[in-house]
N, C-alpha and C positions, 0 to 999 in steps of 0.2 A: 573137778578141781585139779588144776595143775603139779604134775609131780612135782618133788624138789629137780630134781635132775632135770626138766621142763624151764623150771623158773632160773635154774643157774643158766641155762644157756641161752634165756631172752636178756637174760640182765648182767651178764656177764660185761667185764670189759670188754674183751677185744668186741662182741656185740654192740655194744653202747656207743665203741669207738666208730664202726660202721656206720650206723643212723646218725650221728651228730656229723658224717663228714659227707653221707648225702644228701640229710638237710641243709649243710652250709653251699653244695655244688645246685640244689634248686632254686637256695635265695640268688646267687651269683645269676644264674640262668634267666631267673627272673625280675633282677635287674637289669641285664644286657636286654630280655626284649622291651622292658620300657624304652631303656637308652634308644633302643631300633626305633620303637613306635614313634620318642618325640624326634629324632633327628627324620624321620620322613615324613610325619605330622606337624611340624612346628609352628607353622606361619603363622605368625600374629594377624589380628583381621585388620589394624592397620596399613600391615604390608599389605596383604590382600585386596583391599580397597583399594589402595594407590596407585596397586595396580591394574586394577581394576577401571580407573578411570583413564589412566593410558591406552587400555584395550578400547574405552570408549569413544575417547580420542581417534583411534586406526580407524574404528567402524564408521565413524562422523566423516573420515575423508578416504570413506567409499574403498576399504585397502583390507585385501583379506589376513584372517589371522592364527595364528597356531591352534591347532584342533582341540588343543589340552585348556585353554585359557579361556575358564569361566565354567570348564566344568565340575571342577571341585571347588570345594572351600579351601584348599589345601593348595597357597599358591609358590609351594615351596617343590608340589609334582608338577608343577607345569614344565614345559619346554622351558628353554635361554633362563632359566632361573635357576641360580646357584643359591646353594640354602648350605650356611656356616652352621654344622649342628655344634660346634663346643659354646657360641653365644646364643642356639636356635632361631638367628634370624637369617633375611637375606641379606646376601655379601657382597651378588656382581653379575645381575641382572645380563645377557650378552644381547645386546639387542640389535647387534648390526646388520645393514640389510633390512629391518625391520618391515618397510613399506612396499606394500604389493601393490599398486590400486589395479582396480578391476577394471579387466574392461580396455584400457588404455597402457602404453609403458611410459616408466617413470618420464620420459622425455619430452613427452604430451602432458605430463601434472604437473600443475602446481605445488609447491609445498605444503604441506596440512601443518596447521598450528599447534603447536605444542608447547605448557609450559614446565617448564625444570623443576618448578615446585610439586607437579607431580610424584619426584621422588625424596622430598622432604623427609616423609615415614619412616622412609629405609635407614634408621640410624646407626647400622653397623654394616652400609653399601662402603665399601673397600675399592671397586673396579665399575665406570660404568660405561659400558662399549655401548654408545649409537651411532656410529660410524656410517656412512650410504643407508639414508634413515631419509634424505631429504626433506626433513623438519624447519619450519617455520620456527625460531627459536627470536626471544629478545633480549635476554642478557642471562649472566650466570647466578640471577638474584638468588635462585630458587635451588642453589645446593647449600649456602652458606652455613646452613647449621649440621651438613654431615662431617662432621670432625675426624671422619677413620677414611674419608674419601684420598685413594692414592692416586688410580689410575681413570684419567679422562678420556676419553675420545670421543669427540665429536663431530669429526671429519666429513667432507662434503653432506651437509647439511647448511643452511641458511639465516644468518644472523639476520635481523630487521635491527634497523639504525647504528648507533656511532657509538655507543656505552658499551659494548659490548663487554671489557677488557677492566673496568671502572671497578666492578668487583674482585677482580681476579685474586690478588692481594689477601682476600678474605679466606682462600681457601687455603690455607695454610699447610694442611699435610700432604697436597698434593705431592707429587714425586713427577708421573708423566701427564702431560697435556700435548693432546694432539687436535687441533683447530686445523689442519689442512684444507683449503677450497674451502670456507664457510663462509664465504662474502663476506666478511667483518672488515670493516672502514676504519676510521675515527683514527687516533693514535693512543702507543703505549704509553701509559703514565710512569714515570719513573718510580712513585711510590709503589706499585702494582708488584713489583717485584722485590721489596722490600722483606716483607714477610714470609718468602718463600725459601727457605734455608733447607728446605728436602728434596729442592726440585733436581732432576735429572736429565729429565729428557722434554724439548720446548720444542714444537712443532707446528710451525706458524706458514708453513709453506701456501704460495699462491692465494693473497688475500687481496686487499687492497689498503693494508695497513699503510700510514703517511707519518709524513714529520721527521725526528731525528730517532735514532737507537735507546733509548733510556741506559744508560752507564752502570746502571744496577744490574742490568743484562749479564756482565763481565764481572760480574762480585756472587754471584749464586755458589757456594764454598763447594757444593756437589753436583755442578755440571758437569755432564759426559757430553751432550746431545745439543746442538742448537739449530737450528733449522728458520731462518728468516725472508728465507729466498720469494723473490717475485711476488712482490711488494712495492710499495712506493719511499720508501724509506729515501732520506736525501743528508746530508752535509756529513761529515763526519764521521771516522768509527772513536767512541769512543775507549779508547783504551791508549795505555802509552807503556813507556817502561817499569813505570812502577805498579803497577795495577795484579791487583792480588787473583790474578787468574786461576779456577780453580784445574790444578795438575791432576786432577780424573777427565778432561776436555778431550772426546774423541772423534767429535765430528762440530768441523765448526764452516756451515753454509750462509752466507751473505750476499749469494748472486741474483743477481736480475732485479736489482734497486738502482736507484740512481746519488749512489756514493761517491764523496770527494779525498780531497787531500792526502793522504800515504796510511799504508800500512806497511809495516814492520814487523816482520817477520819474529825479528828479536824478543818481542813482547811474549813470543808465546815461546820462552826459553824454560819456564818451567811446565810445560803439558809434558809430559810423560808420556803421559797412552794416546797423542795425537795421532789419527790413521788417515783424516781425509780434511781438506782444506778446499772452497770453495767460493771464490771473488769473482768469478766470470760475473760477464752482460754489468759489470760498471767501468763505465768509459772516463771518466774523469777520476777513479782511482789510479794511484801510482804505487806499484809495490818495490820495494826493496829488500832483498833477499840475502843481505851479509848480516851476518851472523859477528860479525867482531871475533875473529881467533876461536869462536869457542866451537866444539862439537855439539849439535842440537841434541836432546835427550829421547826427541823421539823417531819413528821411524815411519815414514809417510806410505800408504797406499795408493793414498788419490791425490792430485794436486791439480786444478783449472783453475786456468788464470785467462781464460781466453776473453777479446775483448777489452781488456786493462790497460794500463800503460808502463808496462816492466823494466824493470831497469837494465841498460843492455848489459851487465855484472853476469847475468842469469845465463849468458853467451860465451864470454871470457872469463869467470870467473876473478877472486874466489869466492863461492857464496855453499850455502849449504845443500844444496841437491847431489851434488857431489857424493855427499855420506848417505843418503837414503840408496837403501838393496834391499827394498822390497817395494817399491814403488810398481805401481800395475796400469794406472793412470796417469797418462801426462798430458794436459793439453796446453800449451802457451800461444793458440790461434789467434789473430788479430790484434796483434799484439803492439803494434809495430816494431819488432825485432831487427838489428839489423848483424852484419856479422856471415858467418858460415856458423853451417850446423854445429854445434858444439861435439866434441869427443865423448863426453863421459855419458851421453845417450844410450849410447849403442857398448860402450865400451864397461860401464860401473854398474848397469843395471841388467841383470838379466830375468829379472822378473816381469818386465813391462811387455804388458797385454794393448793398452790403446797407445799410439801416438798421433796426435795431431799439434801439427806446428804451422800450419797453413796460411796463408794470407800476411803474411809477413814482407817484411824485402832482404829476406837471405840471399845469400848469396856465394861463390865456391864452387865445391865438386860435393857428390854425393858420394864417395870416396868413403866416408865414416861408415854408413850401410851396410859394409861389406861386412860386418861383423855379424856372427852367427847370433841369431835369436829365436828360439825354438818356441817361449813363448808368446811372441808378437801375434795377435791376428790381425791389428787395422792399422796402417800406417798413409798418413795423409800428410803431404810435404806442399799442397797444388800451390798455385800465386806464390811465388817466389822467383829470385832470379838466378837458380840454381842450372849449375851443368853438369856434364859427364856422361855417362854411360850407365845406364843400368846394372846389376853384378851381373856375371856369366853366371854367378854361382846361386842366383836370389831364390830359387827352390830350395834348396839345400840350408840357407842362413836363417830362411824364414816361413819352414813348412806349416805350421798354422795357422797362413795369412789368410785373413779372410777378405778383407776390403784393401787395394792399394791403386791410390790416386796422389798422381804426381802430375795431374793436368798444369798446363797453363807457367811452364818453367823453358829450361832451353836444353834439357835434356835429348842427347842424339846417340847416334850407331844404333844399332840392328835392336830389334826384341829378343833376348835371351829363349831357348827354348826350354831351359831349365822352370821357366814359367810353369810349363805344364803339368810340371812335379807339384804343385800344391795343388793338391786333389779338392779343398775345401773352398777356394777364392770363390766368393761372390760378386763379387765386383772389381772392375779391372778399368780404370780411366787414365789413358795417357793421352790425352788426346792435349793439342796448342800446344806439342813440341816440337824437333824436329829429327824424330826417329827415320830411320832411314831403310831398304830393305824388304824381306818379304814377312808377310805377318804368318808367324807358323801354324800349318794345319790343325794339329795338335790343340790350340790354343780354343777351336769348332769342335772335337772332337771325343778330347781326354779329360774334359773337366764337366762332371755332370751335373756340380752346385754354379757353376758361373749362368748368371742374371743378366748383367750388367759389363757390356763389355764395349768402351769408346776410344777411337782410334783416332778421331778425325783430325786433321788442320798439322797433318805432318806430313813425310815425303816418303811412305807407304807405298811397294808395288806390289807386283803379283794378281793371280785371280784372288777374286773375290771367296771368303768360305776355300782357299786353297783348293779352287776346283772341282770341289763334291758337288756332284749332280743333285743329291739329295743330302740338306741338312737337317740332321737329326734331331 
């Protein structure tokens, strides 16, 4: 029988106090490993089947597949399966790349069929990446009822017929869609964009989309991202000055369609966070570039307009490129340009990484050039009818040229030897001038990235390779 002095010290408080605060640290304990169990146990068997029949899918067109898929019941350990444990389902399948076939590379295959309604189950899919999947795909019938669906991508993969786009509209919470290279035809329905008040980022690049732009395009209250390029897209953009553009617009591409009438610049006076602008490859568009007195609010990275029909304003100004000082990008090629190079090139930006102004009918001195630009690497002025001299100093203004081509101009006197100072040039074409003089050895000898080196159809002497017996 237990002493008293036995019994006071099992049943004492501060004892009591012990055992009630280790059994509340084992229940704790042992609720965390359930928590453990179901977030890496949870997959519902509908998930699992769904997925399941996607796996059967791959194997039906002969395409190997993740080692993990099909050996549990448990399809939340598989590979590319993300499993949300706070709703225990899956959330964002990543299944890009998906398609191996055996045997053959994908270049030699076929598409293998696939339909979307395979992931109907997934009622709390958030992300679903089949990006380079090269899927047989026929409309976006088969996601309509995942309501938490944000991010799409379904890029180079292949649409079958002209609907494709008919549901789009229906998936309401979308945020990003990426359709890049999916064969998709037909044209955008203006309603299709109606319901979409989340959307962000549209990426429609390289289809064979037709007709006109849907105007609903330009009214999405949260675009950043628009991407329409190389396309068949025709008449019209539509937007004008009153159109409630949303000012989160950070990238707006429209090239390599075949657009008319003008754009204006001005329209986009409320984008804010605008960094890249792209109208190149439409011939029949005309841009106008005055801004009315005002200062634009945002501040341009990229700007190509090549191919278009520019207003020669963009030359003489006043228009607004002037105020962009961070511009990295400039291309206004094929422009029909006419005029001298403008100043504020070389003079307002010293941020700019590309130039090309090429194929225009400038005309002047290269004169403006002379101005130091540390980070220029490609500067392309060819087909114009420009003159002067190259800088004495053009190593020194422009050491991290990489490509500089001034073919096919009237550019004359000597090749600078200062050339030789840009240790990175890849490529060096003056050729259809009329340089005169001897070409410096240096230019064989001191540059160990130069590729591309053409002189021809000028008034060049001297030996050839400046006389080295052996070129290195």
């Amino acid at each position: 029988m237990p002493t008293r002095a036995a019994l006071f010290y099992h049943y004492s408080p501060k004892r009591m106090s012990s055992c009630i605060l280790l059994e509340t640290m084992l229940w704790i304990l042992c609720i965390m490993l359930q928590s453990m169990f179901h977030m890496t146990c949870g997959c519902v068997a509908e998930e699992t089947i769904a997925l399941m029949h996607l796996l059967s899918s791959l194997v039906k067109a002969n395409s190997l597949v993740p080692d993990s898929w099909g050996q549990s019941d448990d399809c939340c350990s598989w590979e590319r399966v993300t499993f949300d444990g706070k709703v225990a389902r899956v959330s964002g399948p990543d299944l890009t790349n998906m398609y191996a076939p055996i045997g053959k590379s994908i270049a030699e295959s076929e598409c293998w069929n696939l339909n979307l309604a395979v992931f109907s189950p997934l009622h709390e899919l958030q992300l679903l990446e089949l990006s380079l999947s090269y899927a047989c795909l026929h409309n976006l019938d088969g996601l309509q009822g995942l309501t938490k669906l944000r991010h799409l991508n379904l890029s180079e993969n292949s649409f079958i017929g002209n609907d494709t786009m008919g549901s789009l509209g229906k998936l309401a919470s979308l945020e990003v869609i990426n359709l890049v290279r999916s064969n998709i035809s037909g044209t955008l329905p203006n309603t299709a964009f109606k319901n979409l008040k989340n959307m962000r980022e549209l990426h429609l690049r390289s289809n064979q989309l037709s007709g006109s732009i849907p105007s609903s395009l330009f009214e999405l209250p949260r675009l950043e991202y628009l991407d329409i390029s190389e396309n068949l897209f025709q008449g019209h953009i539509p937007m004008s000055s009153f159109a409630s553009i949303s000012s989160a617009l950070r990238t707006l591409n429209l090239s390599g369609n075949n657009l008319n009438g003008a754009f204006h610049f001005f329209w986009l006076r409320n984008c804010t966070m605008l960094e890249k602008v792209d109208l190149s490859g439409n011939s029949d568009l005309s841009i106008d570039v005055k801004f009315h007195g005002l200062v634009p609010p945002f501040q341009l990275r990229s700007l190509v307009l090549s191919g278009c029909n520019i207003d020669d304003i963009i030359i003489v100004g006043p228009n607004f490129l002037g105020t962009q000082r961070h511009l990295q990008m400039l291309d206004l090629s094929h422009s029909n340009l006419t005029g001298s190079i403008p100043n504020w090139i070389f003079t307002n930006i010293a941020t700019l990484v590309y130039l090309d102004i090429a194929s225009n009918s400038l005309v002047g001195s290269i004169d403006p050039m002379c101005q130091h630009q540390s980070a220029l690497q490609m500067i392309n002025i060819s087909s114009n009818h420009l003159v002067g001299q190259l800088p004495t100093n053009i190593g020194s203004a422009f050491p991290g040229l990489e490509v500089l081509a001034v073919s096919n101009n009237v550019i004359s006197g000597y090749l600078p030897p200062s050339l030789c100072n840009i240790i990175d040039i890849i490529i060096v074409d003056l050729s259809n001038n009329k340089f005169t003089g001897e070409v410096p050895t240096c230019l064989f000898t001191d540059l160990p990235s130069l590729q591309i080196l053409k002189l021809s159809n000028n008034n060049l002497g001297g030996s050839i390779f400046g006389g080295l017996a052996i070129f290195p």
